[in-house]
N, C-alpha and C positions, 0 to 999 in steps of 0.2 A: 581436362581443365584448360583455360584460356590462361594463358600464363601473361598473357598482353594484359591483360583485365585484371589478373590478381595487381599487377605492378600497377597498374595505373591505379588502381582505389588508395595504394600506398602513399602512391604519390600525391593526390588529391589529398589526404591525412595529414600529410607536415604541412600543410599550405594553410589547412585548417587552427591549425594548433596557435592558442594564444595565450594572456595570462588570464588571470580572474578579472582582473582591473580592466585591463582591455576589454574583456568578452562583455563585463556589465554596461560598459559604453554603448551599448546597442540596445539598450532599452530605453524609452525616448518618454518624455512631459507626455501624460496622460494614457499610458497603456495600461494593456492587461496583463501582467504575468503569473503564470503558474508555475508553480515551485513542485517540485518532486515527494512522494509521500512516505509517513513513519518512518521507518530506518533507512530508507532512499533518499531521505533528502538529499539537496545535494549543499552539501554546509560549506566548502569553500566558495561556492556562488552567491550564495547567500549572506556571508559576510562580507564578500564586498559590494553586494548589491545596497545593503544597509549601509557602509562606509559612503556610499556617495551622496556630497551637500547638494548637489548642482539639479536638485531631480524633484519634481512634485507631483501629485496627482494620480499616483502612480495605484492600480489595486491588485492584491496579492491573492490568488486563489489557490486553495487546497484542501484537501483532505484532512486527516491526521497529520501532523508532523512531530517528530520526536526532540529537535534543538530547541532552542533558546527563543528564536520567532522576536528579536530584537527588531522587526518592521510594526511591529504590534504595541509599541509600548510611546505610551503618551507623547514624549518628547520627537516623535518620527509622524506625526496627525499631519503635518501638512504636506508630509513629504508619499506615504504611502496608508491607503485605507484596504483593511484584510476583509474578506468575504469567505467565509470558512461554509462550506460544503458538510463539517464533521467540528465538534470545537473538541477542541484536547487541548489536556492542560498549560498549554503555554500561553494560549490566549483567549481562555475562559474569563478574563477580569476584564478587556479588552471589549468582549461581547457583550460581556453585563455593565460597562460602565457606559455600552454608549459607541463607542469607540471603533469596533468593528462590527459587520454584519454575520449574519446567520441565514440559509438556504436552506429547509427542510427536504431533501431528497431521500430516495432511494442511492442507492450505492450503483442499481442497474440501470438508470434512467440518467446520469452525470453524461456518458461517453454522447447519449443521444444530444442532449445538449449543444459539444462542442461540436456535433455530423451536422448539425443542421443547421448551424450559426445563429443559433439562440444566444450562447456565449463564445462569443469570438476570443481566440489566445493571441494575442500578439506576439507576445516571448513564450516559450516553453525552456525552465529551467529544471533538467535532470541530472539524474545519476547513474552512467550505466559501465558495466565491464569492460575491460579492455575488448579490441575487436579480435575475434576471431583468423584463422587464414583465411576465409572469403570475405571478409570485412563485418562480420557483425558484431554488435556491442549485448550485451544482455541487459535489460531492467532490472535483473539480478533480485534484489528480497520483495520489490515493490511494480506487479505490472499494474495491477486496480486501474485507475482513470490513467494513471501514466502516459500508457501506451496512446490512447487514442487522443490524450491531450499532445502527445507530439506528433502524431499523424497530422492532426488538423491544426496547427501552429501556424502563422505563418513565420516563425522562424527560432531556431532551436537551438541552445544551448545546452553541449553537455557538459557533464565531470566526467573523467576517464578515469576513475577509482580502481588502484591495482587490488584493491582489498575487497572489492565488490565480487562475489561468487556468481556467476555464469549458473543462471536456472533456465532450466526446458520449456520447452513447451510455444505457445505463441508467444513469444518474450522475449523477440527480440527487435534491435530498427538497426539497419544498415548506416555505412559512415555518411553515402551519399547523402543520407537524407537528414544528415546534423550540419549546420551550418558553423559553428564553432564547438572547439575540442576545448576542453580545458583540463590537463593530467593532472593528477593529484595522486598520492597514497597515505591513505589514513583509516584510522579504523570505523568502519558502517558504523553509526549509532548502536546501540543496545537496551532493549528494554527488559530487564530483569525482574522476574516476577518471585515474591517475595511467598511466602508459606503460608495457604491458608487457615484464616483463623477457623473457630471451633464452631463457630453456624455456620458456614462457608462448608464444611468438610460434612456437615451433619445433612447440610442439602444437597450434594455431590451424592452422598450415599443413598438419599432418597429417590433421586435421577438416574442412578442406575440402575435401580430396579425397574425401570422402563425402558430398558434398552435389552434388545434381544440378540444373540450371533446372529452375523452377519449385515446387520445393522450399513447403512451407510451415516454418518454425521455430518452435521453441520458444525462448527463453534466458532460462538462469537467471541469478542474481547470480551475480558474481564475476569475476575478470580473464581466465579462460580464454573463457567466453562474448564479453567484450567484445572479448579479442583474434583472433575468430573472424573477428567483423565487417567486422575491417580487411582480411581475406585474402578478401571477399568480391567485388571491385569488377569481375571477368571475370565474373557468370553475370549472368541476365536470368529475367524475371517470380518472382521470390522473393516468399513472403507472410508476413506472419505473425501467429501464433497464441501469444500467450505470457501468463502471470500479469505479466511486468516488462521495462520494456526500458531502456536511456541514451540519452546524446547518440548512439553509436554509429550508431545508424539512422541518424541525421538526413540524411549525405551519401548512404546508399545509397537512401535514397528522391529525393533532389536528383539523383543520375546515372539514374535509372530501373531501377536494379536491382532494388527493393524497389517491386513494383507490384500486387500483392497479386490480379492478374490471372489465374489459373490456379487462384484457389486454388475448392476445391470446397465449403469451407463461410462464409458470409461473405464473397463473392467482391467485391472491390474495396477491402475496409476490413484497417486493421489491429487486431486483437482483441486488448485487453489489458486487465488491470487496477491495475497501476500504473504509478510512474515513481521512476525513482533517478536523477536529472541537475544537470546546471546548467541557471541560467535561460535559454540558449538553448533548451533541450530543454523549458523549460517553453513558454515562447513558443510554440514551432514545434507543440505540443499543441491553446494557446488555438482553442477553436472551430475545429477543422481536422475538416472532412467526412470525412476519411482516416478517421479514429483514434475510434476504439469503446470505451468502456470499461465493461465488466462488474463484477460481485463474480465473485468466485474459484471461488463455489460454480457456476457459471456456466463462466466460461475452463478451471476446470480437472479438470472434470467429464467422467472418463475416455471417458463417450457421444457428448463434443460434441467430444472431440479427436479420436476414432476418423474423426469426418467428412471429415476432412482426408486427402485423400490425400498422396501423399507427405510423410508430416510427422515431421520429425526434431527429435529435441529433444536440445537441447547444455546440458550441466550439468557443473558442480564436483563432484569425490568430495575427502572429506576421508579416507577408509581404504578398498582394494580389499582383500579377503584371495584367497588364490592359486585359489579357487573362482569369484570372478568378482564375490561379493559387495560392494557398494558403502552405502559408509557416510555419512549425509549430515550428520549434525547430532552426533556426537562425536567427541574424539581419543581414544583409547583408554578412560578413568576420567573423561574428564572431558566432560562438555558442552560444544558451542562455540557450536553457529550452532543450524539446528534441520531438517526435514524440507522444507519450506515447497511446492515445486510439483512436486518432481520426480518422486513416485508419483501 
């Protein structure tokens, strides 16, 4: 090891280091920023990016996001306009009133986007782990578009969250290539998923009678995927392959059900890109040799799923019509959720 180089990236790190308020000075009348996704957000930048009067024009790109989304709400229209990739519920009234926009993608075709300056980042606002001894920071529960939205940034902001768990895999970005640090300790967001009700459990049971050992999965958001999990705990060497998962895994990797043993691409790991949980689900992430995580463009790159043999993917429809077609991201006029991994 270059011991010149460990010191010097250290060095380069306090020099970085601002407050919230300072670091949101740097985003200027009329850019683009992108804000970090679901329980990655990064919410101390984000509340003082909303505290600033001095700012207009501004549009906010993302994913999911799990906070509050106070750039979204009527009284901020002149100041900042959101363009949602994915709508979640914080600024579902936003899109339907008018107020903010909606982008039908794929979850795998976002990162191509920002490679090719289709959509240019100006700011990139994240959340990632403290850095490592060679200086890296982890993306920690959220790499999805994350990662390749701070690749192609021209300039980056992060939160230095002591509470952020350090996940494997391609998942991580070095200090150099953050241009402000922002430390914070606070607890990741949480998305708690509540007990499936009695249709919900009754179509879980139905779904698994379509699934075979060794199986690789997919699962998307939502309570039918989770109540899948629970009906899984008879089969053996299960793998899986998903953009998202919850606490749900947790036990079926703890009884040895979920051994990712059989599977034919990435054989032993599980392959994801992000997380929707509580903090045990993050914990049980931290630095686990299991668990893999990619950007999207990656996990759900219809060449690299194909690799998987037997691999079934379990997903939410919000509209079937009597042809078989499945609708993922409106209720009839109206937008709800959005496309996210399931084509």
């Amino acid at each position: 090891m270059n011991d010149a180089k460990v010191v010097n990236w250290k060095e380069r790190y306090n020099d970085k280091v601002m407050s919230p308020e300072q670091a949101v000075r740097h985003v200027r009348h009329g850019q683009r920023v992108f804000i970090g996704s679901g329980a990655g957000e990064p919410q101390t930048l984000v509340e003082a990016l909303s505290a600033r009067e001095d700012i207009s024009d501004t549009e906010i790109v993302h994913i999911l996001t799990l906070g509050v989304a106070t750039y979204a709400e009527p009284r901020f229209g002149d100041r900042f306009r959101h363009n949602a990739y994915f709508i979640g519920p914080n600024v579902r009234d936003a899109v339907s009133e008018g107020r903010a926009d909606y982008t039908p993608i794929f979850l795998s075709e976002i990162a191509d986007q920002f490679r090719t300056g289709r959509v240019v980042i100006d700011v990139a606002m994240i959340e990632v782990s403290p850095p490592d001894e060679h200086g890296y920071c982890s993306f920690g529960v959220s790499c999805d578009i994350v990662k390749p939205a701070a690749e192609t940034a021209r300039f980056v902001i992060a939160e230095v969250n002591e509470q952020m768990p350090r996940v494997l895999g391609d998942n991580f970005i070095h200090v150099r290539d953050i241009d402000i640090l922002v430390p914070s300790d606070r607890p990741v967001l949480e998305a708690i998923q509540g007990e499936p009700d009695d249709i919900s459990k009754r179509i879980a049971r139905h779904i698994s009678h379509l699934i075979e050992d060794g199986a690789t999965l997919q699962l998307g958001i939502g309570t039918i995927p989770d109540a899948v999990l629970h009906n899984l705990n008879g089969f053996s060497d299960l793998g899986i392959h998903t953009e998202m998962f919850s606490d749900g895994v947790i036990p079926l990797v703890e009884k040895g059900v979920i051994t990712n043993n059989r599977k034919t691409f990435h054989r032993g790991k599980i392959i994801s890109s992000f997380v929707l949980g509580s903090r045990k689900l993050y914990d049980f992430i931290n630095n686990n040799p299991l668990i893999e995580f990619r950007p999207t463009e990656y996990v759900n790159d219809p060449f690299n799923i194909a690799q998987n043999e037997k691999m079934i993917s379990i997903n939410a429809a919000i509209e079937v019509d009597l042809t078989g077609q499945v609708c993922a991201d409106s209720l009839g006029k109206m937008f709800y959720s959005g496309i996210g991994g399931q084509v």
